[in-house]
C-alpha positions in Angstrom: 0.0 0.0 0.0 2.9 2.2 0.6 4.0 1.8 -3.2 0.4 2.2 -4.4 -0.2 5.7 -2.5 1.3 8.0 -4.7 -0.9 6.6 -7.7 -3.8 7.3 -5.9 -2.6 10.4 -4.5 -1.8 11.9 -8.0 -5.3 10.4 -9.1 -6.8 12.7 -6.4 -4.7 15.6 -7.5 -5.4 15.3 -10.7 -9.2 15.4 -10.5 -9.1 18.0 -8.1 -7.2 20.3 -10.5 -10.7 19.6 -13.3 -12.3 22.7 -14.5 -15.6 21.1 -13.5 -14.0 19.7 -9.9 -16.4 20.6 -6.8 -14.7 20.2 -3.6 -16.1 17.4 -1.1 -18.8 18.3 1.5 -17.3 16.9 5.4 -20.5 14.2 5.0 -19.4 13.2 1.9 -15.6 13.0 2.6 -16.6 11.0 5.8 -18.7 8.5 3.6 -16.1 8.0 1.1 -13.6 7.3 4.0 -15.4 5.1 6.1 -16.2 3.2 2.5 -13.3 3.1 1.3 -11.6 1.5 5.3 -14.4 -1.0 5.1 -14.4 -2.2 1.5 -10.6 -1.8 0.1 -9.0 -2.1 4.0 -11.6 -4.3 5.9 -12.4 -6.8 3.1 -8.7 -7.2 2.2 -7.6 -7.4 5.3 -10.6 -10.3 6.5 -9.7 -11.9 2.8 -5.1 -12.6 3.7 -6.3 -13.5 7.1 -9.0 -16.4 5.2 -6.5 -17.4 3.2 -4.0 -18.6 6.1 -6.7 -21.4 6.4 -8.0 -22.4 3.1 -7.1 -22.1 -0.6 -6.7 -19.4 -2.7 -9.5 -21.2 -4.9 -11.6 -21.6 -2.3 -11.3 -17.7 -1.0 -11.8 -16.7 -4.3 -15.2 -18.7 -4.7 -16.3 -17.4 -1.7 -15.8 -13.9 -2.2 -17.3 -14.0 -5.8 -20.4 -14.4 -3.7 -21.3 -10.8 -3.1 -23.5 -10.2 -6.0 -26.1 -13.0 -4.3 -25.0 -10.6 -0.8 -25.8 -7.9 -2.1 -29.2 -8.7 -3.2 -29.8 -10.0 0.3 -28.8 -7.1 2.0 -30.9 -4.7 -0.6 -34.0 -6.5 0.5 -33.3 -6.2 4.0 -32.1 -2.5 4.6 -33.7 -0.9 1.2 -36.8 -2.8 1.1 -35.8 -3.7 -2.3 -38.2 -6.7 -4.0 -36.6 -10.0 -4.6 -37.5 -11.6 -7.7 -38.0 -15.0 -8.7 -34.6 -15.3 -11.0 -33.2 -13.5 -7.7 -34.5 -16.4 -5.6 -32.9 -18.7 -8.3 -29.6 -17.8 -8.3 -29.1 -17.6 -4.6 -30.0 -21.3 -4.7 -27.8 -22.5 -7.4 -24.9 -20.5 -5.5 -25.3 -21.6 -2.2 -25.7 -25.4 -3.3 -22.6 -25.3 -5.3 -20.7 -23.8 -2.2 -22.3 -26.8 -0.1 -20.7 -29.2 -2.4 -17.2 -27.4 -2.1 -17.4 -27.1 1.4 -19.0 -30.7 2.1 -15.5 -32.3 0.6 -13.0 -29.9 2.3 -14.9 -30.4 5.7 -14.1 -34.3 5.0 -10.4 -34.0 5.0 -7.9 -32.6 8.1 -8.2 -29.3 6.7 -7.2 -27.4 10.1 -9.2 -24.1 10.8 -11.0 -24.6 7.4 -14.6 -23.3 8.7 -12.8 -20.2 10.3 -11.0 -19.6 6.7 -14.5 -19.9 5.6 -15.9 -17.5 7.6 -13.3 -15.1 7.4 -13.7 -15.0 3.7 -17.1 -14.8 3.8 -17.6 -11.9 6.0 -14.8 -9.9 3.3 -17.6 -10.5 0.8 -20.2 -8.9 2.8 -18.1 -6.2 3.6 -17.3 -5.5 0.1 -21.6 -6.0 -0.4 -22.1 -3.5 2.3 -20.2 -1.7 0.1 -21.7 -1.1 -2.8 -25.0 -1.5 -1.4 -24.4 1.8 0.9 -21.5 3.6 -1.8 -23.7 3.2 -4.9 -25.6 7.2 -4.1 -22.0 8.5 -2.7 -20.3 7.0 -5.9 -22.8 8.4 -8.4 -22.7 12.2 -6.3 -18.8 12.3 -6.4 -17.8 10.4 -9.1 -15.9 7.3 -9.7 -12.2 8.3 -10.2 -12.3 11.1 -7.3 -14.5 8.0 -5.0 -11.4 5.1 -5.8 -8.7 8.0 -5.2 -10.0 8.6 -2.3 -11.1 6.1 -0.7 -7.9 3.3 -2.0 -5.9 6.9 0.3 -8.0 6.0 3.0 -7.7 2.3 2.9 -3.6 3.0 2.4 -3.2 5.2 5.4 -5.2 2.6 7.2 -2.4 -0.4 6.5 -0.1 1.3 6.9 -1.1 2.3 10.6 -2.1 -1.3 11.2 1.7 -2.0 10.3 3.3 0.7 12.9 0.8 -0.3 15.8 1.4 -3.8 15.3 4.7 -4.8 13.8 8.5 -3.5 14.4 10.2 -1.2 12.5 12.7 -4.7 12.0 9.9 -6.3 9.8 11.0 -3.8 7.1 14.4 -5.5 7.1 13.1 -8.0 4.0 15.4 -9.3 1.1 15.1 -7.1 -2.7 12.7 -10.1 -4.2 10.2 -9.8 -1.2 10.1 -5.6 -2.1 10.3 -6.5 -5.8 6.9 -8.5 -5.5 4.9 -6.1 -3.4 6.2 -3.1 -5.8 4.6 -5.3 -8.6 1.6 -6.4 -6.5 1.1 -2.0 -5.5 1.2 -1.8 -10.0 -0.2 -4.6 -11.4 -2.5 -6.2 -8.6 -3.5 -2.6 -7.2 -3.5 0.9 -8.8 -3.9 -0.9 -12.1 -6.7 -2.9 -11.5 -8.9 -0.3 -9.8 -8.7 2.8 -12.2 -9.0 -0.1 -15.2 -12.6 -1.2 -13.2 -13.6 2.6 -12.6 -13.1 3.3 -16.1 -14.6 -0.2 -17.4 -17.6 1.2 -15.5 -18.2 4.6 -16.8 -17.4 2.6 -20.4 -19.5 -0.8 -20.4 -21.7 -0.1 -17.1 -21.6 -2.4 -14.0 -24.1 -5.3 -15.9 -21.0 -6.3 -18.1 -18.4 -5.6 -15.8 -19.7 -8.6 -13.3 -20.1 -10.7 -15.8 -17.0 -10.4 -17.2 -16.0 -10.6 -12.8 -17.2 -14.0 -13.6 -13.7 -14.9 -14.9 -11.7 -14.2 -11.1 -12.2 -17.1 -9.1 -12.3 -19.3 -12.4 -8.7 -17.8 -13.2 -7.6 -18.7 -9.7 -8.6 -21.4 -9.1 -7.1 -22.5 -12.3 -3.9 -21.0 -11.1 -4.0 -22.5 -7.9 -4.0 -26.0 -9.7 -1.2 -25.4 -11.3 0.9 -22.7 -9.5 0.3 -23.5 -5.8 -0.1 -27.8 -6.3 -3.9 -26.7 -4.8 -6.2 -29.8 -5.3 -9.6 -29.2 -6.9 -11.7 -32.4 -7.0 -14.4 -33.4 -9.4 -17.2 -32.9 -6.8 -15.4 -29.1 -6.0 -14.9 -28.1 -9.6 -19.3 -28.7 -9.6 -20.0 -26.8 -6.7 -17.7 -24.1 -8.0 -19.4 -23.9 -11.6 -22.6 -24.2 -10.0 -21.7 -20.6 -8.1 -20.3 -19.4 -11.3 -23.7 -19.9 -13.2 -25.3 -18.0 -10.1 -23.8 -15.1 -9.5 -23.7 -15.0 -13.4 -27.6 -15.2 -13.1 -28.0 -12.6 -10.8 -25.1 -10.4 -12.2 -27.5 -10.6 -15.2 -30.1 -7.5 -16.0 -33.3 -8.3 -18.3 -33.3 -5.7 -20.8 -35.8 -3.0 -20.5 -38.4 -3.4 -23.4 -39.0 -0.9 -26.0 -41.8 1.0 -26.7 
């Protein structure tokens, strides 16, 4: 986070110095702030401590259940109606992550439920998210929201780090700087500016469909990069999620006149 700071610090520079820029009201500074510590700090933070107990795959599958959280969540604090194709996909994905989670709790797999649930409450953190950011994006705008609120998240590890780690921890060999300098580029700053901009481009419809690709990637990856097993019985529960969130992600088209 301490390499990926300056990106989003120039980002926030950069729209403040718009013709059209509008500086922040204290309410809407706070809300992008608290946001921004409980999406991009919280959930990240709830997802490395998941994945000391189960596999990358797994974590990955899990989290990519936040579309079906949200839904959930917008029926319970926005009264929002949930539909029948709603009700659908909610099934499909919670029956596929029974059959992921009915293997692994077969083996020795130590700590595996508190993994689970560690995962699992990054997703609805991420949900709460965009269920509660959605007005405070659209007021403030998407480039000015992510600069400001990846700052907050930053300045937030990077507290966590002082208050609970030695200055000593710094003391690392050039590889282990080398990969968190490409992780702060590639894995960070990148990947956020390239979803805000997706959004403004293709809309948020396509952009979770296209989502649809994260945990499939890793858990491919995890096959082959980190010797992770994924059984026949775990690669149906996870396609059965994919087809689920993919479902809900899903918007029926407006009919025209």
């Amino acid at each position: 986070m301490v390499f990926s700071l300056p990106f989003f610090i120039a980002a926030a520079l950069w729209v403040r110095s718009g013709t059209e820029h509008r500086p922040l009201g204290g309410r809407q500074l706070a809300a992008v702030v608290a946001l921004g510590i409980l999406s991009y700090y919280g959930a990240s933070f709830l997802d490395f401590l998941a994945l000391q107990y189960i596999p990358a795959g797994v974590g990955r599958l899990l989290l990519f259940t936040y579309p079906t959280i949200v839904v959930v969540l917008s029926a319970l604090l926005i009264g929002k109606r949930v539909t029948a194709r709603e009700v659908a996909a909610l099934a499909l994905t919670y029956a596929g992550l029974a059959l992921v989670f009915a293997h692994a709790l077969e083996g020795e797999q130590k700590n595996f439920g508190l993994g689970a649930t560690l995962a699992f409450a990054s997703s609805v953190c991420y949900a709460l998210y965009l269920v509660a950011g959605a007005e405070v994006i659209t007021r403030v705008g998407s480039v000015r929201f992510t600069a400001y609120a990846m700052s907050a998240a930053s300045v937030a590890c990077i507290l966590q780090f002082f208050a609970l780690r030695p200055l000593a921890a710094l003391d690392l060999p050039a590889p282990v700087y080398g990969y968190a300098i490409a992780m702060a580029v590639l894995s960070t700053a990148v990947p956020v500016f390239m979803t805000s901009e997706a959004l403004r481009r293709v809309g948020a419809n396509t952009v979770a469909i296209i989502g649809a690709l994260g945990p499939v990637t890793t858990i491919a990856f995890g096959y082959f990069g980190l010797e992770e097993i994924m059984t026949p019985l775990q690669l149906a529960g996870s396609t059965l999620v994919l087809v689920g969130v993919v479902v809900i992600s899903l918007r029926p088209q407006a009919k025209k006149a």
